[in-house]
Structures are given as C-alpha cells and as structure tokens.
C-alpha positions as CSV (number, residue, x, y, z in Angstrom):
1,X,23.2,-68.0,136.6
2,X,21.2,-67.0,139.7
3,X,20.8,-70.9,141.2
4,X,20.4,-74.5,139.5
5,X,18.3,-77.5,140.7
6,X,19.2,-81.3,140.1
7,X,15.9,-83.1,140.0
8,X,15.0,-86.4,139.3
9,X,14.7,-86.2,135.7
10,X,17.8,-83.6,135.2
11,X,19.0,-80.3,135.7
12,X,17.2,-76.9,135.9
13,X,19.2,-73.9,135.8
14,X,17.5,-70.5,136.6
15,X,19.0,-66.8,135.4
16,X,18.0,-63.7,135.5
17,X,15.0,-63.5,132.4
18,X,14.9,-67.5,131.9
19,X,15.1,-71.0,133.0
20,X,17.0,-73.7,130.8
21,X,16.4,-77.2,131.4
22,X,18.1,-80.2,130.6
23,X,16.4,-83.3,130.7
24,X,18.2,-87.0,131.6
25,X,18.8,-89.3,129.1
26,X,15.9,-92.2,129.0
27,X,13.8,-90.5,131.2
28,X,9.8,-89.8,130.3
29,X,8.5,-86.4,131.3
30,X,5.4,-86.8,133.5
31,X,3.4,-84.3,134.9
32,X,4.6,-84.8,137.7
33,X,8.4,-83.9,137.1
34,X,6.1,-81.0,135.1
35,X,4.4,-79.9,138.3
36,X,8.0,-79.7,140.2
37,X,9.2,-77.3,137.4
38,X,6.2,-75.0,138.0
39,X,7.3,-74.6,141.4
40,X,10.5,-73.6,140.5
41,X,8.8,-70.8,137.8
42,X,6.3,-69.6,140.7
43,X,9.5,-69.0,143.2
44,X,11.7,-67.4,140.6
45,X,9.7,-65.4,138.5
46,X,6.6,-64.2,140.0
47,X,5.5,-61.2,138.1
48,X,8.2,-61.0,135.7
49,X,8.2,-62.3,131.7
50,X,10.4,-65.4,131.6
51,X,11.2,-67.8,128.6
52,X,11.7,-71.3,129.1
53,X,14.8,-73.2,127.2
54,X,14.7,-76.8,127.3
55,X,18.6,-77.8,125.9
56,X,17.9,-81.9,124.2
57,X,21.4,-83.0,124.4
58,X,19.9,-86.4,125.3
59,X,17.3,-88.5,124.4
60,X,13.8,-89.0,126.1
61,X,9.9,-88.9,125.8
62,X,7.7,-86.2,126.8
63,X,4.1,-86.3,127.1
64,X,3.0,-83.4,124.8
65,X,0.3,-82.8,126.9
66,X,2.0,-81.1,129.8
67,X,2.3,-78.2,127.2
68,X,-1.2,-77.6,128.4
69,X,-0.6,-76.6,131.6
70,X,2.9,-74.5,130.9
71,X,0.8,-73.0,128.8
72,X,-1.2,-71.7,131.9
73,X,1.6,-70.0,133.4
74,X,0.8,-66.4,132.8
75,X,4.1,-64.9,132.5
76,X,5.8,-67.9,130.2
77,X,6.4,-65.3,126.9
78,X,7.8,-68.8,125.2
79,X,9.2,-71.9,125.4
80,X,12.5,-72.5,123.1
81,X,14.0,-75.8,122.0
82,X,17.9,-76.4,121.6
83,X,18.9,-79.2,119.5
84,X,20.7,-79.5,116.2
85,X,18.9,-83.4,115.7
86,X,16.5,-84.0,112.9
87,X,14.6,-86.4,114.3
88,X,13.5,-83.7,117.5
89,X,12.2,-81.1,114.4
90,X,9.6,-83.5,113.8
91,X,8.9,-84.4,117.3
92,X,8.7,-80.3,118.3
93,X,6.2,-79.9,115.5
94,X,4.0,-81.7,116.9
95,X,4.8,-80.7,120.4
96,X,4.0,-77.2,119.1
97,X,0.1,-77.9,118.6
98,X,-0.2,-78.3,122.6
99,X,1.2,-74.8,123.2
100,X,-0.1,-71.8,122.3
101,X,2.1,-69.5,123.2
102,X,5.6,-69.1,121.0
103,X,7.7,-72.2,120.8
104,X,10.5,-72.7,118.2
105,X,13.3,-74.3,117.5
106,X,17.1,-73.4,117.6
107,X,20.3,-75.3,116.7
108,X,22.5,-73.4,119.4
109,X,21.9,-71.6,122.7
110,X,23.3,-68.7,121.2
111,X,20.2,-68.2,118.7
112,X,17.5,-69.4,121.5
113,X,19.2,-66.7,123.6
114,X,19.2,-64.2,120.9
115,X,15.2,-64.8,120.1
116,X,14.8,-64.7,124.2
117,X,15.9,-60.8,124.4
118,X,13.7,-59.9,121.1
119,X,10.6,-61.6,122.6
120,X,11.3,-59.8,125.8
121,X,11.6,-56.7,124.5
122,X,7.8,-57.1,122.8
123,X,6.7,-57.8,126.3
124,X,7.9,-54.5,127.3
C-alpha cells in the first residue's frame, strides 16, 4: 500500500495499480463524498490505468448515478465489487447500467485482484 485516506464516509486505500475503498456502515454515497474520491484518483494516478475496488463489508446506499461521472475518468480500466452477500448481486446489476466501462462482481479480494492484473495487462 503506497498511502490510505480516512474520509468521512470510510476508508480509501491507494497501491501501486489500484485504489480499494471501503465504505462506512449506514452512510449514503453522494456526489460529493464521489467528487473527494476523484481527487484522490487525479493525484495518484495521473496517466496511468488504475482499477477501482470498492470492498462492501458493511451496509449503505449509493446513488447509482455517480457511476456517471467515474465513468469520465479516462484512465478507470474498471470498477470491481467485493462482497459474498446476495442481496448486493442484485443491487450491482443494477448499478452496472450507469457504468460503461467493466464492472463485476467478486466474492474475495483475491479474485477482484486476480481480474485487476488480466484487465491491465489488455490495457497494455
């Protein structure tokens, strides 16, 4: 891990070819809390592919919307879910249809990771 960042709505953690998130429980993701991880993305990994892990070990809302803007961010590859509960499956497919850029879902770290160097690789 190169740094980390506790925010308001949870911790960001930022390594060499990504940036994993974990999101406090209750909170609801506004584009706000979205614009403050954008900053993070533009001072870490200007120019370079990145992948973005969010880790749901807790519960909270997110306003699929915001998908539309980290969408924007040229060099996001793709955005990867952790979580092993079957009630976030459904929510991510719907949060997929506001991002058009890869976005699935693992059950471990280890298999987000995994995808993470593959779809790097592609990038060249």
């Amino acid at each position: 891990m190169i740094t980390s960042y506790k925010t308001n709505f949870g911790l960001a953690e930022i390594y060499e070819d990504y940036i994993k998130v974990i999101i406090n429980e209750g909170i609801t993701v506004t584009p706000d809390d979205n614009s403050i991880l954008l900053e993070m993305v533009e001072n870490h990994f200007q120019n370079k592919a990145f992948i973005y892990i969010t880790h749901r070990i807790n519960s909270y809302s997110i306003d699929p919307t915001i998908y539309f803007e980290t969408a924007k961010i040229p060099n996001l590859v793709g955005l990867a879910v952790v979580s092993d509960d079957p009630n976030q499956k459904n929510q991510i497919r719907v949060e997929k249809t506001f991002f058009n850029k890869e976005f699935r879902q693992f059950n471990s770290m280890e298999s987000a990771l995994l995808w993470k160097e593959e779809l790097l690789k592609q990038e060249g």
